[in-house]
N, C-alpha and C positions, 0 to 999 in steps of 0.2 A: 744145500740150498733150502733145504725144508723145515731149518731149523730159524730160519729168519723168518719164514712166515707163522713157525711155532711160535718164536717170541714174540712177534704181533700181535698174535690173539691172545696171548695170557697178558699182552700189555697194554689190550684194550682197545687195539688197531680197528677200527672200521674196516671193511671193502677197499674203498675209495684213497683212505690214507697208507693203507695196504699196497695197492697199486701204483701209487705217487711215490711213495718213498721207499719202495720195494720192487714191483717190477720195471719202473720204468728204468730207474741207474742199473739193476740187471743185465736191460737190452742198449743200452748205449754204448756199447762195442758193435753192437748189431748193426745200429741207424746210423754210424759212423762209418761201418764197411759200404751199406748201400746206400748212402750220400756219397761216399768218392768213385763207387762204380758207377750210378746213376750219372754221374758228371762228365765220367769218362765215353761212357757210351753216350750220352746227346750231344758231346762236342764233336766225335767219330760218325757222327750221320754223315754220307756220302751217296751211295750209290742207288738210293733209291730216289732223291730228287734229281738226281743227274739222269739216270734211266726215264725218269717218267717227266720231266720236263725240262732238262738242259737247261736251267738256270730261270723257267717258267715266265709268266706276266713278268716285265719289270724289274726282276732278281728277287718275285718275293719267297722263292722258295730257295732262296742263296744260303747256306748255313757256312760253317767257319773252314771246314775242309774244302768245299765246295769254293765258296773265294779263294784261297790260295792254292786249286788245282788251276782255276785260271788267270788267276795271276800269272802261276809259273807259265802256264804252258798253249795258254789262249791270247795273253798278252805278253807272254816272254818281258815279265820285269819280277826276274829271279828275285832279286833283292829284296821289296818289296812280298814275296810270297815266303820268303825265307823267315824277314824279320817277321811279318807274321805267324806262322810256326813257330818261332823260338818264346814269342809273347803270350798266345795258348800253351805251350809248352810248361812255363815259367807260372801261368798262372794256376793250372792243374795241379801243378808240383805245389804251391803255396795252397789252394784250398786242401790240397791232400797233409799238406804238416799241420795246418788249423787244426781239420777235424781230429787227427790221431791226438795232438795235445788236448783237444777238447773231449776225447773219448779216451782218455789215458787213466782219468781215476775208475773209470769202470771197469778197467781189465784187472784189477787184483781181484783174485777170488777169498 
């Protein structure tokens, strides 16, 4: 790895264009892993707006698990809480292949 910042400076690289064209395609495997986990855990918030306000003011603390726990099981319309689940599901899965093809030229070393 040290030898691309060695070519840098014998090639006349600044800091800055150092940085840009050097470390940041380095870490784009990195920003790739914690964009799909960042994703994954803020869609899986659950039990602390449930614990601390049962669906609070007006459902403003409703998040996506949170709706389809009562769907399913406050308003018993399975169906409904299902196809939801399968559409979060569906859409994790899609922004999870985005990123990996968008973070796919960074993983050759």
């Amino acid at each position: 790895m040290q030898h691309r910042y060695d070519a840098a400076s014998v090639g006349g690289a600044g800091p800055v264009q150092t940085f840009l064209h050097i470390t940041v395609p380095n870490l784009r495997v990195h920003f790739v892993i914690t964009a799909v986990c960042g994703l994954v855990q803020s869609v899986k918030i659950f039990g602390v707006p449930y614990v601390m306000t049962r669906d609070g003011p007006a459902g403003a603390t409703e998040t996506l698990y949170l709706y389809v726990w009562n769907a399913a099981f406050k308003f018993f319309e399975m169906g409904q809480a299902s196809a939801v689940g399968y559409v979060v599901a569906l859409l994790i899965l899609l922004f999870s292949v985005l990123a990996c093809a968008f973070g796919r030229s960074g993983w050759e070393t």
